[in-house]
C-alpha positions in Angstrom: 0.0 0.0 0.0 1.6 3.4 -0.9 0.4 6.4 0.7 1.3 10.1 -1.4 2.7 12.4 1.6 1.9 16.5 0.7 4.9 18.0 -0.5 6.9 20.1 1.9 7.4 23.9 1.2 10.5 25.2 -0.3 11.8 21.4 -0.3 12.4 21.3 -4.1 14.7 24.2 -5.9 12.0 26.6 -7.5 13.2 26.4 -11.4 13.2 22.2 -11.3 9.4 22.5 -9.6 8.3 24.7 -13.0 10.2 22.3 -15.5 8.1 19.1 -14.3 4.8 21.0 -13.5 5.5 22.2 -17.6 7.0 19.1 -19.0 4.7 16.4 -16.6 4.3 14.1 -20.0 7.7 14.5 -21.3 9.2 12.7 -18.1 6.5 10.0 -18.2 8.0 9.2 -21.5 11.6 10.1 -20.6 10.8 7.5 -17.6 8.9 5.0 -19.8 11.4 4.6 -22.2 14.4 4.1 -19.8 12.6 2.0 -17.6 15.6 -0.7 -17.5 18.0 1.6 -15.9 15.6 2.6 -13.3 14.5 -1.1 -12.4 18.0 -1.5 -12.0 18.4 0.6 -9.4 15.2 -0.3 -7.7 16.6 -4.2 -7.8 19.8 -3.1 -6.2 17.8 -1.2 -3.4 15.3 -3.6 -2.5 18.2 -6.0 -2.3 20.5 -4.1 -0.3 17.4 -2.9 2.4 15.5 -6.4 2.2 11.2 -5.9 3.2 10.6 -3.2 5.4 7.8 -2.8 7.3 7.5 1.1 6.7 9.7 3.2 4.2 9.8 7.0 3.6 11.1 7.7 -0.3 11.8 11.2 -0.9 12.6 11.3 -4.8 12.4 13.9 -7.7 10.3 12.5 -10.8 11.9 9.3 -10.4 9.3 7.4 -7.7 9.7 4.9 -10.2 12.5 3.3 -8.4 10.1 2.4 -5.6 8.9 -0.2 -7.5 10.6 -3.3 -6.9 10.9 -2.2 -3.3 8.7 -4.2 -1.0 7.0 -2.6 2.3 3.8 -2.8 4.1 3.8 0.5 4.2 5.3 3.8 2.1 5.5 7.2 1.7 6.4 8.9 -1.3 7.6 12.9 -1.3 7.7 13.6 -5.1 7.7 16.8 -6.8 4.8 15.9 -9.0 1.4 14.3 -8.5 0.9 13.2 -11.9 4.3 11.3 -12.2 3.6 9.5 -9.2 -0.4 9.0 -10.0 1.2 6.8 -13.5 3.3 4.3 -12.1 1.6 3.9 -8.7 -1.7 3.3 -7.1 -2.3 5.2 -4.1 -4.7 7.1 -1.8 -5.4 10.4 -1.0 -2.5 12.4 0.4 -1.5 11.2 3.7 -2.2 14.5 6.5 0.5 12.7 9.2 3.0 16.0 9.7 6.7 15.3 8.3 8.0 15.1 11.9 5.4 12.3 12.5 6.3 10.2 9.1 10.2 10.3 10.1 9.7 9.2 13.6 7.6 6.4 12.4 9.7 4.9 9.5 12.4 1.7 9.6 14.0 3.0 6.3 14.4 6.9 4.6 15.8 6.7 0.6 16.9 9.9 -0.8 16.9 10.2 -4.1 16.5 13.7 -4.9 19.6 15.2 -3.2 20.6 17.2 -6.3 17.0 18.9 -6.4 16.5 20.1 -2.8 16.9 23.6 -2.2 18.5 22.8 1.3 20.3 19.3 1.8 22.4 20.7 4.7 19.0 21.1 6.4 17.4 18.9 5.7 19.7 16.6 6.6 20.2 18.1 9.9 16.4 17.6 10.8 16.2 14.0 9.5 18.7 12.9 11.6 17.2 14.7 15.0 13.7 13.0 13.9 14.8 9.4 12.7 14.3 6.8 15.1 17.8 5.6 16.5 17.8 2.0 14.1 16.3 3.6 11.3 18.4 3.0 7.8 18.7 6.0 6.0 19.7 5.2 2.1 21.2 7.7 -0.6 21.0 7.4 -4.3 23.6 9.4 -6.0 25.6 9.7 -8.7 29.4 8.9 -9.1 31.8 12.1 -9.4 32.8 11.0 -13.3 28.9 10.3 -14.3 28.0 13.4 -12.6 30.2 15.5 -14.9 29.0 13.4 -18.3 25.2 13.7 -17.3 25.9 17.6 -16.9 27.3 18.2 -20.3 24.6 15.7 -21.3 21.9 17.7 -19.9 23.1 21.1 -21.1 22.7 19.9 -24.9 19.3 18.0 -24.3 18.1 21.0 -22.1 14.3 20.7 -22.7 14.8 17.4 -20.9 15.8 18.3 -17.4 16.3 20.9 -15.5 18.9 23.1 -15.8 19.5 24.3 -12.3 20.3 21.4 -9.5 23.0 20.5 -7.1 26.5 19.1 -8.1 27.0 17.3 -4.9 29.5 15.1 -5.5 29.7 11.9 -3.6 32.5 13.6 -1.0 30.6 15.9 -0.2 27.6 13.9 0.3 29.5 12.3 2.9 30.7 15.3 4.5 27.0 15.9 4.6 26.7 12.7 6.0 29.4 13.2 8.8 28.5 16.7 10.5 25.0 15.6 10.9 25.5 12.7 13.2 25.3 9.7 10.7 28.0 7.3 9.2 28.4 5.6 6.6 27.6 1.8 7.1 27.7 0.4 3.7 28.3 1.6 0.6 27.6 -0.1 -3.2 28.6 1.1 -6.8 26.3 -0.3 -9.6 25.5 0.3 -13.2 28.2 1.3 -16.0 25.9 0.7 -18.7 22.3 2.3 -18.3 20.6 0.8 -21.6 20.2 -2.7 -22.0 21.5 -4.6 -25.0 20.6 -8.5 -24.6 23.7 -10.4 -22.4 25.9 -8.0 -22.8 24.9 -5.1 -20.5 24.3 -7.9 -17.8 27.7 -9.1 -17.8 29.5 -5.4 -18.1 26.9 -4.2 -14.9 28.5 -7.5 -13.2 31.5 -7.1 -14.0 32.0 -3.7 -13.1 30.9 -4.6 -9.8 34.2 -6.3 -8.8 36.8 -3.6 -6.7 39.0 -1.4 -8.4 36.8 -1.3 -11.4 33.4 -0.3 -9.3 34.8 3.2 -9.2 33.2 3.4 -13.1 29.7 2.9 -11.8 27.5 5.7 -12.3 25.2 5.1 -8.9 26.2 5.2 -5.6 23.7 3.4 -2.8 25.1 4.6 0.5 23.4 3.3 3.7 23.5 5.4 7.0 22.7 5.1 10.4 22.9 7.7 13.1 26.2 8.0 15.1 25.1 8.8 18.6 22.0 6.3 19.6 20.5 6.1 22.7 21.0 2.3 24.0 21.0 0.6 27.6 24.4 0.1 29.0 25.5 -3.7 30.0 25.7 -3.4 33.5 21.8 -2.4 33.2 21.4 -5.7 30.2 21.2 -9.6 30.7 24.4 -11.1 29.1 23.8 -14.9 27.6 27.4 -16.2 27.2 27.3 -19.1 25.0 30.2 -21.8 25.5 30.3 -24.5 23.2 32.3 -27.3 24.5 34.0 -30.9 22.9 35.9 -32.5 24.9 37.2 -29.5 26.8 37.0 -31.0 30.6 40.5 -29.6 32.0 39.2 -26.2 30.7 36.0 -26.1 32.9 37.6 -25.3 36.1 39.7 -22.7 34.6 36.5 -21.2 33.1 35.1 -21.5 36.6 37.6 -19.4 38.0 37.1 -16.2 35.6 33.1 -16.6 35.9 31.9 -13.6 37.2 29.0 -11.1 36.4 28.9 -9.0 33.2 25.8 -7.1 33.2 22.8 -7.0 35.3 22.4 -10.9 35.2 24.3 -13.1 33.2 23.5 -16.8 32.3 26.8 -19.1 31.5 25.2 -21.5 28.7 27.5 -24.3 27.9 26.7 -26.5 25.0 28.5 -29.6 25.3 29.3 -31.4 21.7 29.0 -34.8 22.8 32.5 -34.9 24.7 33.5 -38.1 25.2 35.6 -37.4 28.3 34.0 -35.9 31.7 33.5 -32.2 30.8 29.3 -32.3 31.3 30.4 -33.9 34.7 32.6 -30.9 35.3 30.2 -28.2 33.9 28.0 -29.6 36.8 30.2 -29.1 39.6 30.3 -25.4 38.5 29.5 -23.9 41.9 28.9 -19.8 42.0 27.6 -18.4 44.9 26.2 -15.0 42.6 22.5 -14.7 42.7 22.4 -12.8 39.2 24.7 -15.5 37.6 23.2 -18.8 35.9 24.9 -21.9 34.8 23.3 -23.7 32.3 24.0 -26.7 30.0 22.5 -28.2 27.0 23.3 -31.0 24.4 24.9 -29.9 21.1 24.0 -31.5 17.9 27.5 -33.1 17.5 28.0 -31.9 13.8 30.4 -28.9 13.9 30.7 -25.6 16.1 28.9 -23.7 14.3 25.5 -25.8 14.4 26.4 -26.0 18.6 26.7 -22.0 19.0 23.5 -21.2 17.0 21.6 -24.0 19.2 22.9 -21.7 22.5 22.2 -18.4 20.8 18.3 -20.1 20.1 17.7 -20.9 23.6 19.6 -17.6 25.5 17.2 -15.2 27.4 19.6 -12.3 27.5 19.2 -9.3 25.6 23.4 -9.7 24.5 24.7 -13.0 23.6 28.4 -13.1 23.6 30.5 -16.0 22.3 33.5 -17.2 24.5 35.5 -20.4 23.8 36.1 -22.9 26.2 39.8 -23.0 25.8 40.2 -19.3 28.0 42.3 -18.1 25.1 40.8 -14.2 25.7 40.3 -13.2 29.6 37.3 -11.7 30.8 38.6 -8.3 31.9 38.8 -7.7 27.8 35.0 -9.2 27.4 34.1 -6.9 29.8 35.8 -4.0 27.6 34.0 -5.4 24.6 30.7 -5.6 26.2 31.2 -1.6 26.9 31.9 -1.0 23.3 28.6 -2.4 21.8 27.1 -0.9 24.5 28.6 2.5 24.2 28.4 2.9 20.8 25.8 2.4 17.6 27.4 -1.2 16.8 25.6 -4.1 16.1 28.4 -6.5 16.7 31.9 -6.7 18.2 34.3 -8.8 16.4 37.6 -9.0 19.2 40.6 -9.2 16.6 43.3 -10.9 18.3 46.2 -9.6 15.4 46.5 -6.5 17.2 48.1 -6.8 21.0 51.5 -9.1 21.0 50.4 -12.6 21.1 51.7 -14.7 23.5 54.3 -17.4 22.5 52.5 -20.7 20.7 49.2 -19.1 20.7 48.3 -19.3 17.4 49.8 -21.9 15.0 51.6 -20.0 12.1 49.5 -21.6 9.5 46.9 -20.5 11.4 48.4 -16.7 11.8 48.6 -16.6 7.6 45.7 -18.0 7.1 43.8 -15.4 9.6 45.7 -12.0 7.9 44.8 -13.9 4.3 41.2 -14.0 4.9 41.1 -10.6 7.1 42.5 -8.7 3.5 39.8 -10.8 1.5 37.2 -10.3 3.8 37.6 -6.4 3.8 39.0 -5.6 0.1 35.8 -7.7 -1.4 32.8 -6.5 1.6 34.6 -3.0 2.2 34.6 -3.7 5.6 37.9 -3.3 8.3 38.3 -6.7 9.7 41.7 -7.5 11.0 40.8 -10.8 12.5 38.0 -13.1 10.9 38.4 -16.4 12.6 38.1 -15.0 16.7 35.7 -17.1 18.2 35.0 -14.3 20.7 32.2 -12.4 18.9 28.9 -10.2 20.5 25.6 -9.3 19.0 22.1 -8.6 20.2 19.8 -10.9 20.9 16.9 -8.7 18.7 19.6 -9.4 15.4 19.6 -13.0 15.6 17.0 -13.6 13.4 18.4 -11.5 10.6 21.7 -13.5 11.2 20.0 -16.9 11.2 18.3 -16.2 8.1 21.7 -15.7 6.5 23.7 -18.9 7.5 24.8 -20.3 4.8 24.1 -18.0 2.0 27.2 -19.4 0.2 25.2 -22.7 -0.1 28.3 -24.2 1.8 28.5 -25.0 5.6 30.5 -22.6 7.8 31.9 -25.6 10.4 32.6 -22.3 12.7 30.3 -19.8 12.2 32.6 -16.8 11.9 32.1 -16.1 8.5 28.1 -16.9 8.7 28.4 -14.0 11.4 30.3 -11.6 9.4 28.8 -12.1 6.0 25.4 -12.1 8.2 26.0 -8.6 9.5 26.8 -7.5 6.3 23.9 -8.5 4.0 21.4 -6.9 7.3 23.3 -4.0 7.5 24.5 -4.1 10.9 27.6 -2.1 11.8 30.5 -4.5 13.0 32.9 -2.9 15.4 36.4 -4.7 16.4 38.0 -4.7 19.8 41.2 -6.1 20.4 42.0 -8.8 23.0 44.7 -10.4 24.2 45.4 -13.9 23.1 47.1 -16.5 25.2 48.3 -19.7 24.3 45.7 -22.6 25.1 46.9 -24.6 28.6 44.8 -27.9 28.5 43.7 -29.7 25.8 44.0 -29.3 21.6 42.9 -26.9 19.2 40.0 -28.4 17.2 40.8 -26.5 13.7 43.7 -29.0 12.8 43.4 -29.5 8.8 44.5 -25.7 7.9 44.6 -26.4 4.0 40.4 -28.3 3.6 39.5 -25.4 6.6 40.9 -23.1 4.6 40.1 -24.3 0.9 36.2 -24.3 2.4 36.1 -20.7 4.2 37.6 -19.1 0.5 34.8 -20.9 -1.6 32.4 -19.5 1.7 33.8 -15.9 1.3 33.9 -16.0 -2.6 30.6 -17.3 -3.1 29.1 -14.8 -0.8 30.4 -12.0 -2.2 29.3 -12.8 -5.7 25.7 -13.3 -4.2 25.5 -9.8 -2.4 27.3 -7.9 -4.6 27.7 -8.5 -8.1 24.2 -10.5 -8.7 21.4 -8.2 -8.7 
């Protein structure tokens, strides 16, 4: 159901408001007969954004873009009734106040940032009036397309408007910074705007990969705000999940660092059908804290990944943090990272043990390569910072897990660990990942369980590769 929102006064820059309320018909045409280009972008939005249960789209006759986008509810803000009346069915215009539509909204796309009279504004009062998870998304155009469409539009003049903004993408994101947003995500798309059978599909693709995305003519640029108002962990209930095999010496040593973490914390230990005594030790677990909980439950017994998400289903806290049971990070750095989400607008910490010192045999040197190899992959293709993929110490909410669940897998190939799941998970949702470093000691009882480097390895590159061609060169 689309809704048409009343236009807001003095939004638009006066001289483009007379070319469409004079040249209504020639832009249905204009938009009819380009209509591949701008289903293009509408795939890549509704992909990037997923189904939203509200949406706010503020565009400049181009509310065609909304189309592909699915919501139970939208807005549109368009400069012209008429344009929006042919490609969408709607009601009469919606009454709710501007202040009242942005405070209500999961998701705000721009797409009319080179029309408004004043983006520094107006930026400046959508982020005071977004709720604090609210995604706000920008359509723009890259700094070399921008200068082609302008010499483009000065010699087709009766086709456009020929006053606007040239903001180019910088300056969009200094735009972005001063008004308490940051960038969270940011995709290239489209080299070739007209479609010519095969071949503009595979160019589009192509053109997708790094180093050569900086052709694109469209830049989709998610925000979120900055500065968020969230409850601190000291005032949340902290689920650590502890996935066990075979880790019975470990127990007591886990015993002895198990303290409180937030208002109440629950020690969830799945034991992986350990064939030694470690359930026996997990019950002998004695804490004399009130607000701590020690609980236990059976893994599935088919990797560490399939054991974790099993804890994560059956948590009550509102964090879940993930701690192996071989005490390889201490708790007075989980405590730091707790703060961290908590005190920021992430959606996940990711501890990085590659920056602090490690300790003598901590980490294997196959291991060590391996770990920077995948860090540089996963960041150069996902244009992400990660320094250390592979930590086993990771937090998230509880509220995100569904959205992560959902995107296990994605590669089609099973992630034994569930680091990259995690990653590539936060990624395709949109949730910003944050790293904190730890300290990493070498293991004291018992053996690592990641013992064939080279298949572990050969697995998590097909995993990473796969992914990436999924959410960001497919459409």
């Amino acid at each position: 159901m689309i809704f048409k929102k009343k236009i807001i006064k003095n939004y638009f820059i006066k001289d483009t408001e007379i070319f469409y309320s004079k040249n209504t018909e020639k832009r249905i045409n204009f938009l009819n007969k380009n209509k591949f280009f701008y289903n293009e972008i509408s795939s890549l939005l509704s992909k990037i954004i997923g189904n939203k249960k509200s949406l706010l789209f503020y565009c400049c006759g181009n509310s065609i873009i909304k189309e592909k986008i699915e919501t139970k509810k939208s807005y549109i803000h368009d400069i012209n009734d008429d344009i929006v009346k042919n490609f969408h069915d709607f009601k009469d215009s919606h009454l709710a106040k501007d202040e009242e539509i942005l405070s209500e909204v999961d998701t705000v796309i721009i797409a009319d940032i080179e029309h408004q009279l004043k983006p520094f504004e107006n930026f400046s009062q959508l982020s005071k009036k977004i709720k604090d998870e609210c995604e706000v998304v920008i359509v723009s155009k890259s700094l070399v397309w921008t200068t082609m469409i302008k010499l483009f539009k000065n010699i087709f003049k009766d086709q456009f408007p020929s006053n606007y903004n040239f903001l180019p993408f910088n300056y969009i994101k200094n735009l972005i910074d001063i008004n308490n947003l940051e960038i969270i995500r940011n995709e290239k798309a489209i080299v070739m705007p007209f479609k010519i059978p095969l071949i503009t599909n595979l160019l589009n693709q192509i053109f997708r990969l790094p180093i050569l995305s900086i052709f694109c003519m469209i830049n989709i640029t998610l925000l979120k705000k900055k500065i968020t108002t969230k409850k601190l962990a000291s005032e949340s209930k902290i689920s650590v999940i502890i996935p066990c095999k075979n880790e019975e010496k470990n127990i007591k040593l886990i015993e002895d660092s198990i303290c409180n973490l937030g208002k109440e914390t629950e020690f969830i230990f799945g034991d992986d059908k350990s064939t030694d005594k470690t359930v026996e030790a997990i019950n002998k677990i004695n804490v004399s804290d009130s607000n701590i909980k020690i609980r236990i439950y059976t893994g599935p017994g088919i990797c560490k990944s399939e054991n974790v998400y099993k804890g994560i289903e059956i948590s009550e806290g509102e964090i879940v943090l993930i701690y192996d049971a071989d005490c390889t990070v201490n708790f007075e750095d989980i405590k730091l990272s707790l703060n961290a989400l908590t005190s920021s607008n992430s959606d996940m910490i990711n501890c990085t043990r590659m920056i602090y010192p490690q300790k003598k045999n901590a980490m294997r040197n196959a291991n060590f390569i391996g770990n920077i190899f995948f860090a540089y992959l996963y960041s150069f293709l996902f244009n992400k910072k990660i320094t250390d993929t592979l930590c086993g110490t990771k937090i998230i909410y509880k509220k995100d897990w569904n959205k992560l669940k959902n995107s296990n897998s994605l590669s089609g190939i099973k992630d034994l660990w569930g680091d990259f799941d995690l990653l590539i998970g936060a990624y395709k949702n949109n949730l910003k990942i944050s790293e904190v470093p730890v300290h990493y000691f070498e293991r004291l009882e018992g053996e690592t369980k990641m013992k064939s480097v080279f298949m572990n390895g050969l697995r998590m590159l097909f995993i990473t590769i796969k992914s990436y061609y999924k959410l960001r060169i497919t459409r």
